[in-house]
N, C-alpha and C positions, 0 to 999 in steps of 0.2 A: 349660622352667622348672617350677620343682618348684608344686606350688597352697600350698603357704604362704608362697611367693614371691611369689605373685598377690597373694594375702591380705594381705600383709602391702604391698604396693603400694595395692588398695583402702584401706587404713588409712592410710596416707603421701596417699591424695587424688591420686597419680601418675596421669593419662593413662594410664599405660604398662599398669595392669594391663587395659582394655579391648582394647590391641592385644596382651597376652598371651596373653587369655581368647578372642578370638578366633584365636590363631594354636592353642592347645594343646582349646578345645572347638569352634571353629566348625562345625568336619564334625561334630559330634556333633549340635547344637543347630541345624543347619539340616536333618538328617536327620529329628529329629524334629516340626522345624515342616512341612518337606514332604511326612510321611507322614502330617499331619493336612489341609493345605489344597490338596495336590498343585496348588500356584502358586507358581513360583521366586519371584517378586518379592513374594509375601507370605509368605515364608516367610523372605524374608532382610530384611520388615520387622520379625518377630517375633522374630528371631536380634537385631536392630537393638534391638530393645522391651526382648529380655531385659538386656542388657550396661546399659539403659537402667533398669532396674529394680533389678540385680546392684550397679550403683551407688550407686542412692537406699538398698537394704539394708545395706551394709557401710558404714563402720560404724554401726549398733551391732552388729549383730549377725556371728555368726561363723562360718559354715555348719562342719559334721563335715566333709564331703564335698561336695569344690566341684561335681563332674560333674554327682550329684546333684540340688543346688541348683540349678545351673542348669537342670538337665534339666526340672526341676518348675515352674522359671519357663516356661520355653519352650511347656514343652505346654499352662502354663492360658492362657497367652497367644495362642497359636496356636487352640484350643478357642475362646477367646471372639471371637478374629477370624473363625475360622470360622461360627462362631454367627452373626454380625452382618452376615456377609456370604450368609447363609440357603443354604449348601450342599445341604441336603437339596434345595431348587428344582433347582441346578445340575447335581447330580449329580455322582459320580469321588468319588476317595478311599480309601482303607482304612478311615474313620473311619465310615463309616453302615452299611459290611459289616459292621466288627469287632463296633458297637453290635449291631447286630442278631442279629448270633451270641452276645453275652452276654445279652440279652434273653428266650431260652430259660431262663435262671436266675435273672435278678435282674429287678426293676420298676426303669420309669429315671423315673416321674415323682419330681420334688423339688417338693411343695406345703410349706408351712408346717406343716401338719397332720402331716408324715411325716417332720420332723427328728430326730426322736430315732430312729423305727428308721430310718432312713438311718445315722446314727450307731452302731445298734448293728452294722447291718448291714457298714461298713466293718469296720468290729472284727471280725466274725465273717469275714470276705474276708480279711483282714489274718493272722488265726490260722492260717485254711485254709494262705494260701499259704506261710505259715513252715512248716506240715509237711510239705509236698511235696517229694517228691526235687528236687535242684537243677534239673534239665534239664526239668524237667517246668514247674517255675517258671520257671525263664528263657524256656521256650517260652512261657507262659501269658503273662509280661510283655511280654514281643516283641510279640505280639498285641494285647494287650490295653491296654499302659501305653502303649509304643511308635508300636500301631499299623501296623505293618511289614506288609508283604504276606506271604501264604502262601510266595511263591516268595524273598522276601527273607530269610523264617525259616528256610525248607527249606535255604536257601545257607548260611547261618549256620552252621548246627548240622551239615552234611552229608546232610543227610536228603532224602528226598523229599517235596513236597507233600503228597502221601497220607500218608506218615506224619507229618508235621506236622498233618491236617488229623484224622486218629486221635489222637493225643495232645491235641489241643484239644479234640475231643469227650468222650475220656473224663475230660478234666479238669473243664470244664463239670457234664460227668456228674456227677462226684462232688460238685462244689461246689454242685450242684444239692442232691444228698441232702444235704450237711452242713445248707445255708440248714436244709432241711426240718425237718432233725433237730430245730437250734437254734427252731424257732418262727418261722421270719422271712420264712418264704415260706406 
């Protein structure tokens, strides 16, 4: 089914577009809640959260790009179940690697004090990656958005780890010096 098919199901209040949404993105949105909690069963609570949220949004509102939209639910959903279930204790994951390898370029504390450049800081991350060759972006988001493993990126794209794992660094690399450039590191 087409997604403004979906869409237009969410707006009619139909049941149907949750068993849509799950038949045309479930594999999508349970991919990315598992490469954040690497737990089936919270992962397919979060998959559960998002259709659960996906609901309460539509309508009003009308997402551009349903994939998207969902995808964005899923991950902060997945994130803050992760969060509240204190992984970093537990340990596993791609989510505490991946943090730690962007950590090299960006500061992760969010105090009150540090909202605006946080703010500018997304902006200035957001510019970055719109100038980047595509694949160098799609590698960077795999990673980084996603969460995906080294060896899950490498599968992707046909590459090998090592060159997935050279591409992430000179990406870092540079987005290291742009922060810099810009004032923001």
């Amino acid at each position: 089914m087409e997604d403004a098919q979906i869409l237009e199901l969410y707006f009619a209040r139909s049941e149907q577009a949750i068993v849509e949404t799950d038949t045309k993105y479930g594999g999508y949105c349970y991919s990315i809640a598992y490469n954040i909690l690497v737990n089936a069963e919270d992962a397919e609570e979060s998959v559960s959260d998002t259709y659960l949220a996906a609901w309460r949004a539509m309508p009003p509102r009308r997402p551009a790009i349903l994939a998207t939209f969902l995808g964005k639910i899923t991950r902060h959903l997945s994130i803050d179940r992760w969060r509240s279930r204190s992984a970093y204790k537990r340990g596993g994951g791609e989510m505490p690697l991946a943090l730690e390898e962007l950590g090299e370029c960006v500061a992760g504390g969010e105090s009150p004090e540090q909202a605006v450049q946080r703010k500018a800081l997304a902006a200035a991350v957001n510019r970055f990656l719109a100038a980047l060759p595509e694949t160098e972006r799609s590698v960077f988001l795999c990673r980084y958005w996603y969460f995906d493993s080294l060896a899950d990126t490498a599968e992707h794209f046909g590459f090998t780890e090592s060159k997935v794992k050279s591409i992430l660094h000179r990406t870092r690399k540079k987005l290291r010096a742009q922060l810099e450039k810009e004032g923001l590191l």
